[in-house]
C-alpha angles and dihedrals in degrees: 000000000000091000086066095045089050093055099057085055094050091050100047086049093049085055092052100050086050097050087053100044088050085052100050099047091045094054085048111047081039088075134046118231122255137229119200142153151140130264124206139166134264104244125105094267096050093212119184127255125224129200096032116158101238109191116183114203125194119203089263095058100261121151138225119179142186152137135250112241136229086291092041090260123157130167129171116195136187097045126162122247098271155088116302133194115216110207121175126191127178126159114255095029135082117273116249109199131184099002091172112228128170125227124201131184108281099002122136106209117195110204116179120192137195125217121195118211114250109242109241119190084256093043092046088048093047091043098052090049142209089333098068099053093076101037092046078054095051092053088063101049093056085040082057092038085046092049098043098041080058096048083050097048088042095046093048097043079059098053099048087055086052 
């Protein structure tokens, strides 16, 4: 008698295992998996950066863009199982190309970056400060000293042979 009670349950709790495996696999291979993520600069203050180009590359060349928002915010939804390339590019910073991240059904990947400003000849003489200035002054000066010392030997060495 409680062997016949015990099979109903089983099968009852076999039903409802199946019901929630189906479920499961239908809401997942339903969606597609996202990457997002923020991007943000190297400086001590790791501010983020808008407007960044995000492209997203699968291995069969796809591709996948979008931009960083106000807060350096990106997300790409709706991509398919697989292995993805992250590339960034923003003037004025320093490409990042190929960053490999996987992407599964359903998955939600957060993949941060960090960019690093390009020095540009403004932006190295602000960085190094007001002690530069006077020694990159005084460079020219002995370049000039130097130049000029030259054009005075050679043209007097001329005019001698001559």
């Amino acid at each position: 008698m409680k062997r016949l009670r015990l099979i109903p349950s089983i099968s009852i709790f076999s039903a409802i295992c199946i019901v929630i495996c189906v479920a499961q696999e239908t809401s997942v291979s339903g969606n597609g998996g996202t990457i997002r993520g923020t991007i943000e600069d190297t400086s001590p203050l790791r501010a983020p950066i808008p407007g960044v180009e995000v492209i997203v590359k699968d291995v069969a060349g796809n591709e996948f863009k979008t931009a960083t928002d106000d807060y350096g915010e990106y997300e790409i939804t709706n991509l398919p199982t697989g292995r993805y390339f992250v590339s960034v590019y923003k003037d004025g910073y320093g490409d990042r190309v190929g960053k490999p991240v996987n992407v599964v059904a359903g998955g939600d990947r957060y993949f941060p970056l960090k960019m690093t400003k390009k020095d540009g000849t403004v932006f190295f003489f602000q960085k190094m400060g007001f002690l530069f200035w006077p020694l990159a002054l005084g460079a020219i000066v002995v370049l000039a000293i130097i130049i000029g010392g030259l054009t005075l030997v050679l043209s007097k060495k001329d005019s001698d042979e001559s």
